[in-house]
N, C-alpha and C positions, 0 to 999 in steps of 0.2 A: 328601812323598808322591809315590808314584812314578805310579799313574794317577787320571785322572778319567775315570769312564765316563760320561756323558750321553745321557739318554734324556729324547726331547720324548715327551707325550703329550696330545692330545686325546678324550676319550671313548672310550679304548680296549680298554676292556673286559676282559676275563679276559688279554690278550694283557700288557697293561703288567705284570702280575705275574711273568709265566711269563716273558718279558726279565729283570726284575731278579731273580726266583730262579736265575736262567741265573748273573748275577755271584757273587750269594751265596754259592754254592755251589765257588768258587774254593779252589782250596789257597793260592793265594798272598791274604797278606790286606793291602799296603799300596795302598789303593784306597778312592775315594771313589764314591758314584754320585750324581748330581744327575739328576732327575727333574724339567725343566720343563714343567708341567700349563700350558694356554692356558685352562684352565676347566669343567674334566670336571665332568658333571650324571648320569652314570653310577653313580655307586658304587665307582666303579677306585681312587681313592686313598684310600678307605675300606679296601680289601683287602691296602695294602700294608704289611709288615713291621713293624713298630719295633726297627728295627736302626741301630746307630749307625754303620752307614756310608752309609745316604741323607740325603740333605739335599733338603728338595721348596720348590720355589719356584714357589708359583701369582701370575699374572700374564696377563695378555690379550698378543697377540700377534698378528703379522701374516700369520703362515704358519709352515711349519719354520722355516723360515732367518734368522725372527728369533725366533723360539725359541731355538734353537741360538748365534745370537748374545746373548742374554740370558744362558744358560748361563755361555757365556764368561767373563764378568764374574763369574763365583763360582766358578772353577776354582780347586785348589790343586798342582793334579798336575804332575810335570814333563814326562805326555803324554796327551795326551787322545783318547778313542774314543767315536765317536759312533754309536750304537744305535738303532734303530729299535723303535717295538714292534710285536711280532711277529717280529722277528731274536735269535737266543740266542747266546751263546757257546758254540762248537762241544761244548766236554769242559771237567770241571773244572780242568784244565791251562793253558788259555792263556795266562793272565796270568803263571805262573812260568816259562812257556816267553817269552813276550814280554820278560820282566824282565831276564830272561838279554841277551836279544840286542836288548835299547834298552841296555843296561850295556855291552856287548862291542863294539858297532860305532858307538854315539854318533849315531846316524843320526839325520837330521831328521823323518826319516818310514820306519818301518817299518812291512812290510805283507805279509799273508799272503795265504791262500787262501781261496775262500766256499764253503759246499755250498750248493745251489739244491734246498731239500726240496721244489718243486714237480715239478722235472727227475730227481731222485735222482743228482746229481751234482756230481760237486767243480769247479769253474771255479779253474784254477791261475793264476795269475796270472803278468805276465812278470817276467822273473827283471834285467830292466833296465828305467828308464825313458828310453827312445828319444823322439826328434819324433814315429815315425811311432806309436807307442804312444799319445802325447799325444796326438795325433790321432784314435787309434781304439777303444781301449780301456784307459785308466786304471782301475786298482784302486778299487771303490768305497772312499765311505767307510765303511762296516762293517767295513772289515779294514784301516782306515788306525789306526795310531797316529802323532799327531803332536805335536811335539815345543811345547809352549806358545807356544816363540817364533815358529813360524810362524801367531801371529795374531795378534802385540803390535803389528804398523805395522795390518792390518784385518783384518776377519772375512768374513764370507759377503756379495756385493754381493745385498744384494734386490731388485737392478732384472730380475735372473735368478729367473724364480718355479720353472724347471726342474733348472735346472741348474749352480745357485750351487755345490754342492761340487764340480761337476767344473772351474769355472772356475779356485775355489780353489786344488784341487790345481796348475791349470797356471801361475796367481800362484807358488808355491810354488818347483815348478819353475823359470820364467826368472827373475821377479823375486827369490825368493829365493835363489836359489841354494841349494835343499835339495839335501842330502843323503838317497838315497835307499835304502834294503836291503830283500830281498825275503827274507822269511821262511819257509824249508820247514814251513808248518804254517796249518791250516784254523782260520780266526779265529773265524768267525761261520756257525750256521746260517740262511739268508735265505728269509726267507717268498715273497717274489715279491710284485707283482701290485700295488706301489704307486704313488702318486701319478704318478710320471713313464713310469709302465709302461700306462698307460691309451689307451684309441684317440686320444681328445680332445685328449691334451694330446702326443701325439708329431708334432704336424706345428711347434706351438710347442720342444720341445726340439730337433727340427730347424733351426728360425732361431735360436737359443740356441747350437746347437752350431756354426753358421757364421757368426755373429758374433765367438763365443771363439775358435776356433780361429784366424782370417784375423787378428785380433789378435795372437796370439801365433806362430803359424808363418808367420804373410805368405804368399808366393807356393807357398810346399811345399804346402799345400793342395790345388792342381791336381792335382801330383802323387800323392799319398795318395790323394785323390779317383777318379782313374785305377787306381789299385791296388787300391780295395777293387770298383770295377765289373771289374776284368781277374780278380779272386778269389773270381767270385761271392758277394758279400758279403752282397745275401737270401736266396738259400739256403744258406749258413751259420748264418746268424739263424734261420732255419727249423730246420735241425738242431741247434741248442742248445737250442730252446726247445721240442724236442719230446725227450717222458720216452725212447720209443724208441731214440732215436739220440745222445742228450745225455750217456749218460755216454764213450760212444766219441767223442764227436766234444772232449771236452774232454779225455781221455787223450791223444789224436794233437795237440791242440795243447800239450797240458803239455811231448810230447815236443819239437816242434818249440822252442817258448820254450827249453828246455834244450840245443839245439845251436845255438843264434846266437848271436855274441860276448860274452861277458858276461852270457850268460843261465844258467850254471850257477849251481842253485840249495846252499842251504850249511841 
């Protein structure tokens, strides 16, 4: 089988349907979806399909990320994408477009581009994974596909309640030595607005994010650090996250990503 899509949900309401009719509706059909429920009392997996490419596995849980590690354990795919509910697959294309270019370039991790339907904008993603990238802006996982064996040594550390896939991905990165391709094509449509995007919990993904990092990049840190205050780096945050100015301000960095070494995208 060539994917596994995985979708955790908790009482998610009309949202967990409209996800997995997002996959169903794929032209390419070698694909599985796995739907780990932590215990919906909603009605939501009463609504979903009997199609024989989900497989639902209810179980109690300790958050996503061991959901998502649970998952794991019942993958058949030889790449796996991890869905949120409330996030769609962009067009019924993706997957014949992904198949293509996990076949052609063997990459450990292919990764495309997000639309942000709260911003009305496509967030392009960089066309290399750099230190200072790892640093600042790694490809969610909603537009990662990766490759199974980048979770056969571990999966998601739950000691991170914020920011275990972005850890992962930089696991991936030094320890594994992934291999990485950036795909010219918009993976996922992204709802916004979730768990780690909240007031409360951004000063905790703050210490999350300066813990992982100084692990994996050591002293370049300071550096990067310097660079994103010499680049006004909140208001930049400000103009992506406002509808206004969000879709220009991800056009001019699409461009920019496309003229730095290795950032031509294919």
């Amino acid at each position: 089988m060539r994917f596994s899509i995985v979708v955790v949900s908790l009482n998610a309401g009309a949202e967990l349907k409209k996800t997995i009719d997002s996959v169903l509706c794929q032209t390419y059909g070698d694909y599985e979806i796995i739907v780990k429920d932590g215990g919906s009392t909603d009605g939501s997996l009463e609504e979903l399909p009997g199609d024989r490419h989900i497989k639902l596995i209810k179980r109690a849980d300790k958050g996503i990320y061991d959901a998502m590690n649970q998952a794991l354990g019942r993958v058949r795919g030889d790449y796996v994408l991890f869905l949120n509910c409330g996030d769609y697959l962009a067009d019924e294309k993706v997957l014949a477009r992904m198949a293509k270019a996990t076949a052609a370039s063997g990459a450990d991790i292919c990764y495309g581009d997000l639309y942000r339907r709260q911003q009305d904008s496509v967030d392009i993603s960089p066309g290399k994974i750099t230190d200072f990238v790892c640093f600042r802006n790694v490809p969610c996982h909603q537009v990662c596909f990766y490759s199974k064996k980048m979770f056969s040594e571990r999966a998601y550390l739950l000691k991170y309640k914020i920011r275990a896939d972005y850890e992962h991905f930089l696991y991936c990165v030094y320890s594994g030595r992934a291999v990485c391709r950036h795909v010219d094509l918009t993976v996922c449509s992204y709802q916004g607005g979730g768990f780690s995007e909240t007031e409360e919990h951004k000063k905790e993904a703050a210490i999350e994010h300066k813990e992982i990092t100084e692990h994996y990049l050591g002293k370049k840190t300071i550096l990067y650090k310097a660079v994103m205050i010499l680049t006004l780096q909140p208001l930049r945050e400000k103009l992506a996250g406002d509808k206004r100015f969000s879709a220009a301000y991800h056009k001019i960095k699409g461009i920019l990503y496309s003229l730095m070494p290795g950032g031509r995208r294919k």
